[in-house]
MILO-26255 format. One line per field, with one value per residue (C-alpha): x, y, z; residue number from 1; residue in one letter. Coordinates in steps of 0.02 Angstrom, whole numbers, plus 50000, padded with zeros to 5 digits. Example, Ala and Ser with C-alpha at 12.3 -4.5 7.8 and 13.67 -1.06 7.14 Angstrom:
residues 2
east: c(50615  50684)
north: c(49775  49947)
up: c(50390  50357)
n: c(1  2)
res: c(a  s)
//
This chain:
residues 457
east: c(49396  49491  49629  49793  49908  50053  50136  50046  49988  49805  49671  49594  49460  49351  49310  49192  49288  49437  49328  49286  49403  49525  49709  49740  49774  49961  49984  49983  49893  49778  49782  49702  49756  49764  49733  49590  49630  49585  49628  49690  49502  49411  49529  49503  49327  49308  49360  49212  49096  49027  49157  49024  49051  49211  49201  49059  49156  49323  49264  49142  49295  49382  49204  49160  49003  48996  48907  48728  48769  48628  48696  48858  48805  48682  48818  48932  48808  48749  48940  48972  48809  48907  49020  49033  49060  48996  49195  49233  49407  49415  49589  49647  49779  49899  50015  50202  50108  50068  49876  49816  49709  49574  49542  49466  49270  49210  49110  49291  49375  49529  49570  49516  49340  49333  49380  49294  49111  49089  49190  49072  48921  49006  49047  48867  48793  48906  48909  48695  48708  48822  48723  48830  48912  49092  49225  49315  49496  49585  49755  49761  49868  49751  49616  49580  49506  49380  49339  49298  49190  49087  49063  49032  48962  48794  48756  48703  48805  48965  49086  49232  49398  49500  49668  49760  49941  49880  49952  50011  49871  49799  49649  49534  49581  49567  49383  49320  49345  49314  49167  49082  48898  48892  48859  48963  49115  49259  49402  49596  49733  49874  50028  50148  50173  50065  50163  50148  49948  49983  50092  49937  49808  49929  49966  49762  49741  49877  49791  49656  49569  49524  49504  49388  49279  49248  49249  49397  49423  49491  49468  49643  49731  49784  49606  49629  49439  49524  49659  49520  49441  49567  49640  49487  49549  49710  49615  49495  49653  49741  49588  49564  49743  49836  49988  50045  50059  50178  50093  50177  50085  50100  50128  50194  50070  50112  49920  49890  50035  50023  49854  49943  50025  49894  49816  49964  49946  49791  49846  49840  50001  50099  50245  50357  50267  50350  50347  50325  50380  50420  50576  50491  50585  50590  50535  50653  50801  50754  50762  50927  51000  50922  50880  50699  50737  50663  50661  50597  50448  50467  50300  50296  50170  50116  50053  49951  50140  50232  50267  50406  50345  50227  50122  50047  50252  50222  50123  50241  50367  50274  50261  50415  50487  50363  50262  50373  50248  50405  50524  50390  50336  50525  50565  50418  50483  50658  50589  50456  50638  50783  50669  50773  50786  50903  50816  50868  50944  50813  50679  50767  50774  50600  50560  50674  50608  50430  50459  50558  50574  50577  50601  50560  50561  50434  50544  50542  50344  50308  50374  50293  50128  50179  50236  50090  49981  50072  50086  49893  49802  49775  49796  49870  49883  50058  50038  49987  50140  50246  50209  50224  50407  50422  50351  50489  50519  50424  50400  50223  50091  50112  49977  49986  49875  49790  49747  49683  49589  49692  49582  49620  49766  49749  49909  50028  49949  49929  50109  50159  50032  49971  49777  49688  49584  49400  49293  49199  49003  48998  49113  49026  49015  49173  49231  49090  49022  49090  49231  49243  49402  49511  49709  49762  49969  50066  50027  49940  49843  49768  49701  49627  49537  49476  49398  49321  49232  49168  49109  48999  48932)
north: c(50393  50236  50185  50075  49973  50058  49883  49849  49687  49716  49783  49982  49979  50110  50221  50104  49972  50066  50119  49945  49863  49979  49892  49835  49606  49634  49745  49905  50071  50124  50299  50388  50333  50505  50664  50778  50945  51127  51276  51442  51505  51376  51355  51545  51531  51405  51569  51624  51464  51335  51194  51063  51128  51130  50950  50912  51000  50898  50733  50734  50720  50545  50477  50477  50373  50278  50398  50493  50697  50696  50565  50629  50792  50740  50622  50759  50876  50744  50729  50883  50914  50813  50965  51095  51253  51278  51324  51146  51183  51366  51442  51560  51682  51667  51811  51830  51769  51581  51505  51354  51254  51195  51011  50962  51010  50842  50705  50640  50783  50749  50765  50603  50634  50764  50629  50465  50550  50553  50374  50292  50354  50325  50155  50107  50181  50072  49938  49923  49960  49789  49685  49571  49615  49708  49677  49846  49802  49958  49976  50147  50249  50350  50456  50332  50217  50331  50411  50276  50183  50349  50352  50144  50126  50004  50037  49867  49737  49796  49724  49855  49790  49948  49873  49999  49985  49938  50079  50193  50299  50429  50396  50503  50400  50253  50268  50370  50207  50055  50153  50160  50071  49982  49799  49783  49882  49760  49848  49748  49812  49757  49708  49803  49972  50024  49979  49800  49819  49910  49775  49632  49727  49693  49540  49504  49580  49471  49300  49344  49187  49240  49419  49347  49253  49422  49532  49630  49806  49953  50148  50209  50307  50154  50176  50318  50388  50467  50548  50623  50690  50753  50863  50972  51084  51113  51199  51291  51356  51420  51513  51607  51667  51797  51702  51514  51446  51345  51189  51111  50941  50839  50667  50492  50394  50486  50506  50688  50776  50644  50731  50895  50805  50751  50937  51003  50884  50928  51119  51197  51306  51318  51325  51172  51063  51053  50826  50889  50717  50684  50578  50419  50520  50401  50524  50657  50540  50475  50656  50698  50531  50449  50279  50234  50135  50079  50076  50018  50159  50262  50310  50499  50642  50649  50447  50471  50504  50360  50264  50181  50113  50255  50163  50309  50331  50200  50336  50461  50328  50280  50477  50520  50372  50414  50299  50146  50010  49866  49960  49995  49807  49763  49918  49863  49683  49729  49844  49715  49596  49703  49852  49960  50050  50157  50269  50292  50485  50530  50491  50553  50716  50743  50692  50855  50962  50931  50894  50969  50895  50930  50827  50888  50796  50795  50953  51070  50985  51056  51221  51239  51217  51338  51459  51472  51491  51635  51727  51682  51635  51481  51311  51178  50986  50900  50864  51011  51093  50987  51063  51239  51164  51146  51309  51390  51587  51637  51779  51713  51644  51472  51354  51248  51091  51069  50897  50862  50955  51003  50912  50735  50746  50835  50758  50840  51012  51036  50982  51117  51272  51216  51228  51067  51102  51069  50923  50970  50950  50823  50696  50734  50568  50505  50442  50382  50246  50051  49989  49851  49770  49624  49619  49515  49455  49537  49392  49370  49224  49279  49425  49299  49187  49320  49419  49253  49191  49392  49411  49249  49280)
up: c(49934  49967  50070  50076  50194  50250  50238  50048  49999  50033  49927  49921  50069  50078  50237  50314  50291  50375  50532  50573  50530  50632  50583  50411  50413  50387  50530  50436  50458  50322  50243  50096  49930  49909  50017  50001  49971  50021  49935  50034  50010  50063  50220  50244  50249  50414  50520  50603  50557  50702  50737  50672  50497  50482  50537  50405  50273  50314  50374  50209  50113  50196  50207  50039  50008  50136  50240  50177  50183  50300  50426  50444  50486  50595  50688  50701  50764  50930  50953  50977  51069  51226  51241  51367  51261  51091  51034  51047  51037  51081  51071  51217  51225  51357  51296  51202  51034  51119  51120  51203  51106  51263  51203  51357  51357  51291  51411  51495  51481  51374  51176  51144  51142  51012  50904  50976  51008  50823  50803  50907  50804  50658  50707  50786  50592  50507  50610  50613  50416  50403  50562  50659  50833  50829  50974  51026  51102  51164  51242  51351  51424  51529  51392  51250  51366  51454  51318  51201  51363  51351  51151  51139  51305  51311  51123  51040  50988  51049  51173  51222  51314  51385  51444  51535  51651  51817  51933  51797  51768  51887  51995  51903  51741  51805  51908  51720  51634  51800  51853  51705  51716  51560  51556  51378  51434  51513  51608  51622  51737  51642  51740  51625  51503  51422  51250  51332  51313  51156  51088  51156  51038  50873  50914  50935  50776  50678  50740  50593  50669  50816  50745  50608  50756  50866  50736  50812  50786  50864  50931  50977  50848  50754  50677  50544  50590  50736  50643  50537  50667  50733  50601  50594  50756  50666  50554  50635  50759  50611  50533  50704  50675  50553  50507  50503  50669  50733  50839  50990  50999  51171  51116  51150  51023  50878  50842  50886  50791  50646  50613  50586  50477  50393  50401  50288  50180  50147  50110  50270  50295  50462  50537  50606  50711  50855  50962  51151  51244  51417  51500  51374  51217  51111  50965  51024  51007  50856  50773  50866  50802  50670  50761  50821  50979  51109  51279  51459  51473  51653  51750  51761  51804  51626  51601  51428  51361  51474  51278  51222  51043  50936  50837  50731  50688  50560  50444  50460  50406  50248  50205  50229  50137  49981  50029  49992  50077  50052  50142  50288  50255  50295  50430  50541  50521  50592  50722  50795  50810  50890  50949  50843  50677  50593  50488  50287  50279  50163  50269  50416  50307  50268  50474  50504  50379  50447  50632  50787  50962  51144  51291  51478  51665  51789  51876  51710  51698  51886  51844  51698  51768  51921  51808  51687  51879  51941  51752  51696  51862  51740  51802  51663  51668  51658  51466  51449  51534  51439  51277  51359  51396  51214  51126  51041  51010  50861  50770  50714  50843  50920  50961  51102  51118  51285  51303  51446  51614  51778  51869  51781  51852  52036  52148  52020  51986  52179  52204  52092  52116  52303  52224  52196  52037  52047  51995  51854  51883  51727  51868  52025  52129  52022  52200  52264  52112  52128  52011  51896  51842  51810  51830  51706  51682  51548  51426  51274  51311  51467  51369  51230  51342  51462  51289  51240  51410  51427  51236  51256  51431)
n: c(1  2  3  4  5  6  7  8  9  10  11  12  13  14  15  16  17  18  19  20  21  22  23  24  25  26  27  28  29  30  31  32  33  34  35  36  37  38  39  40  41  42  43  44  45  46  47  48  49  50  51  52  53  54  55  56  57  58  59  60  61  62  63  64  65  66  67  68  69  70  71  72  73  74  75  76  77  78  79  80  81  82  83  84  85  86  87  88  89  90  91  92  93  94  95  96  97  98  99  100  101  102  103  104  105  106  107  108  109  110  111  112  113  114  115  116  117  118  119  120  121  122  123  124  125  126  127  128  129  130  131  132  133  134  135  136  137  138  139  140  141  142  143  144  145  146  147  148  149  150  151  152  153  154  155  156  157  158  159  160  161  162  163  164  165  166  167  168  169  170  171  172  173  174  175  176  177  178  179  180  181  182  183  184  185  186  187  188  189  190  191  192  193  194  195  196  197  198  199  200  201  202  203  204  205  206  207  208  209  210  211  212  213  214  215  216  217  218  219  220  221  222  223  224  225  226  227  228  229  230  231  232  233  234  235  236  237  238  239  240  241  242  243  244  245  246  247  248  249  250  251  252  253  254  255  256  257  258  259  260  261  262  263  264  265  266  267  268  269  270  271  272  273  274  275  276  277  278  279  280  281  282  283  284  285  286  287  288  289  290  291  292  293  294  295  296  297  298  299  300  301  302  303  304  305  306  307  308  309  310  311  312  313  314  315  316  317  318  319  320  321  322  323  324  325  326  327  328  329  330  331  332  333  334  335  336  337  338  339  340  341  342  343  344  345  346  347  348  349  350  351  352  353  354  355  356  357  358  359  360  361  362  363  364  365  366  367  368  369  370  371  372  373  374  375  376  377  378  379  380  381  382  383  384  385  386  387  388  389  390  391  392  393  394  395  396  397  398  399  400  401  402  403  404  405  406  407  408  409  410  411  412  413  414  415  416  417  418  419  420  421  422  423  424  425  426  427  428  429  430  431  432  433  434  435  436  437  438  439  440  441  442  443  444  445  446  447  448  449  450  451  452  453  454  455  456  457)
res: c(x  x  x  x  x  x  x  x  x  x  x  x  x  x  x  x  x  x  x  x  x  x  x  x  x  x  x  x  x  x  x  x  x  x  x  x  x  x  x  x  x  x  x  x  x  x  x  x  x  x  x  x  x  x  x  x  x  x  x  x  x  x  x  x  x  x  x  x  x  x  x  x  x  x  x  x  x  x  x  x  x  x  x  x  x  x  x  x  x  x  x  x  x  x  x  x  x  x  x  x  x  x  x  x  x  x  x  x  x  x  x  x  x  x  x  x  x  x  x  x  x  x  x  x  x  x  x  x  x  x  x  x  x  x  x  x  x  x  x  x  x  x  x  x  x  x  x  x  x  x  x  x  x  x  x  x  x  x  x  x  x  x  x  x  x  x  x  x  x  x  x  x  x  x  x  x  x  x  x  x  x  x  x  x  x  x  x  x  x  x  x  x  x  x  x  x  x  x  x  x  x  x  x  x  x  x  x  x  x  x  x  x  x  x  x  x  x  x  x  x  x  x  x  x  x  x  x  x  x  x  x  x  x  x  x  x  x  x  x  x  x  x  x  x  x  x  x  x  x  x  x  x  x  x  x  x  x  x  x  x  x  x  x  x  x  x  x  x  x  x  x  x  x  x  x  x  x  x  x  x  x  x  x  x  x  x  x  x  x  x  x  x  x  x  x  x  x  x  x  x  x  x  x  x  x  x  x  x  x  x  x  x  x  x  x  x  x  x  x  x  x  x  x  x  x  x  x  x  x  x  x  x  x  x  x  x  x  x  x  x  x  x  x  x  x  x  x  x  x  x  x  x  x  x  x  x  x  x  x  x  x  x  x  x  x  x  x  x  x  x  x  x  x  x  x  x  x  x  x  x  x  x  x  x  x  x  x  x  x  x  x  x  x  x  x  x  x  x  x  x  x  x  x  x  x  x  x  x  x  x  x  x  x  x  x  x  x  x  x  x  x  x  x  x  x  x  x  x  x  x  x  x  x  x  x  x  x  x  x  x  x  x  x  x  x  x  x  x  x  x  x  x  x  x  x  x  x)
//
């Protein structure tokens, strides 16, 4: 198995060259050469088994051979170990032919960690296989950041930077990541969007001098091992069920739903997979119009999904195009200039044939979740809620990602049932440890140095 640029002009890398190296040196994303695929039968057959073999089954076929049989597995297994139901992503009925899709049971207790708890043992194998020291830079928008502190935290020869948007994140998410004990983790309150930290971890990434001297890589979705990961609960969802579902994907990264994506490509069957964004629509208007534009992102009650530029857009892109790498090479160009990009009508085309939208405010989001209380006695989180904004009519059964725990998020789900979810034991004394951070300016340099004088201390 190897993997290519989304931009071209750079050699096949194989997978762990991909998972360390995070962002290809022109800026593009890598992806498979070519994708694995699954027959009806075999996809069939994951109904019923443990979650950890469906992973081993799936993720054995974008490592190749850069992983023994035995390690993998045995990776896989201790990630999943770190979760509080043996389900892993157990699907619930919540009646009229919709499931939620409970993401949430991992260490931090968001959808990010059923991806990044087998990343960061991934990572540390490869990583001791190779020697040398690795530099983690992530730019978060509330999850990523918590839950790659918990996978990379105080494992040898790793530094991690989380940069998140100072005051744009809810308390919870931001005391998961600045409390965190580890002497190599490094916390930045960024004074700006998250697309502005977002946009300071590709720019990091294009000085390939300064890359090549830390040995700069990256955990957020830009690194295809998470999208890997990640398509393995599409799967196991749609074995549970008795007809293609349709999946309603909260998302403002592009990451999540891209790896449904990347699950039909591989043969599994659905329905339309349905972009649940908030008021930062970006994705909704470019299906309704045809232009990718950005911008100024607006803080709402859902802040993983306050994003203005999707990176993980880029792959769908290069799909959709056919995978024409000079016209992504060029696109990405023109974008990263006038913030805008009007997309070819063929590859608007196949977006629409694959991909449906939804947009919702904070009022439809407090609704939702007060709605969903009263009907189920079940409380939601506001990403959550969003995507229950978004799930269509169907005559076949709709999946709903849940991405995140109610009580990540307590100010808004209190505003809108009047119950103030409960701490999970796994967080107890969440309010009580010390933090650590910096606030940094929204500037590149300031970032650079700061990286520097903390890698060599």
């Amino acid at each position: 198995m190897r993997y290519v640029s989304t931009r071209g002009q750079a050699p096949p890398q194989s997978f762990d060259d991909v998972l360390l190296a995070g962002l290809a040196s022109n800026g593009g994303l890598f992806l498979p050469e070519a994708w694995p695929q699954l027959s009806p039968a075999e996809i069939a057959a994951f109904a019923g088994k443990p979650y950890t073999e469906v992973a081993t089954a799936i993720l054995s076929r974008f490592t190749g051979a850069a992983f023994a049989p035995a390690d993998l597995r045995a990776d896989i297994e201790a990630a999943y170990a770190t979760f509080e139901t043996p389900e892993i992503a157990p699907l619930v009925d919540i009646g009229n032919g919709q499931y939620l899709l409970e993401l949430f049971h991992g260490p931090t207790l968001a959808f990010k960690d059923v991806a990044l708890q087998i990343l960061g043992r991934l990572f540390a194998r490869a990583l001791a296989k190779r020697g040398g020291r690795a530099t983690v830079v992530a730019a978060t928008s509330g999850d990523t950041g918590s839950a790659a502190i918990a996978a990379l935290g105080d494992r040898p020869n790793i530094e991690v930077f989380v940069m998140h948007p100072k005051g744009r994140v809810s308390e919870v998410q931001r005391r998961q990541m600045t409390t965190a004990p580890f002497a190599n983790v490094h916390n930045i309150a960024l004074e700006g969007s998250f697309d502005d930290a977002q946009a300071i971890v590709k720019s990091l990434f294009a000085d390939e001098e300064f890359a090549r001297q830390t040995s700069l890589t990256a955990v957020n979705s830009i690194n295809f091992a998470r999208i890997a990961a990640q398509t393995v609960y599409y799967f196991t969802a749609a074995a549970q069920l008795n007809a293609p579902p349709t999946f309603v994907v909260p998302t403002g990264n592009f990451g999540d739903i891209f790896a449904a994506e990347a699950a039909q490509r591989m043969g599994l069957v659905t329905g339309n997979l349905v972009i649940a964004t908030n008021q930062n629509d970006i994705l909704f208007r470019t299906l309704q119009t045809g232009v990718y534009a950005s911008s100024e992102a607006h803080p709402t009650l859902s802040p993983s999904m306050d994003i203005q530029v999707a990176s993980n857009f880029e792959r769908a892109l290069f799909e959709a195009s056919g995978r024409d790498a000079g016209w992504i090479r060029q696109a990405m160009a023109s974008f990263s200039e006038t913030r805008s990009l009007t997309l070819p009508p063929t590859v608007l085309a196949a977006l629409r044939a694959r991909y449906t939208a939804h947009r919702s405010d904070d009022t439809e989001t407090l609704a939702t979740i007060a709605r969903i209380h009263r009907d189920t006695g079940r409380l939601i989180d506001p990403h959550t809620a969003v995507a229950v904004s978004a799930a269509p009519k169907s005559t076949g059964p709709v999946v709903i990602l849940s991405t995140a725990h109610p009580a990540k998020f307590p100010d808004a789900v209190e505003r809108a049932t009047g119950q103030t979810p409960p701490l999970p034991p796994r967080l107890a004394g969440l309010y009580d440890g010390k933090e650590r951070l910096d606030t940094l300016p929204n500037d590149l340099a300031s970032v650079r140095d700061y990286i520097v004088n903390r890698r060599t201390q």
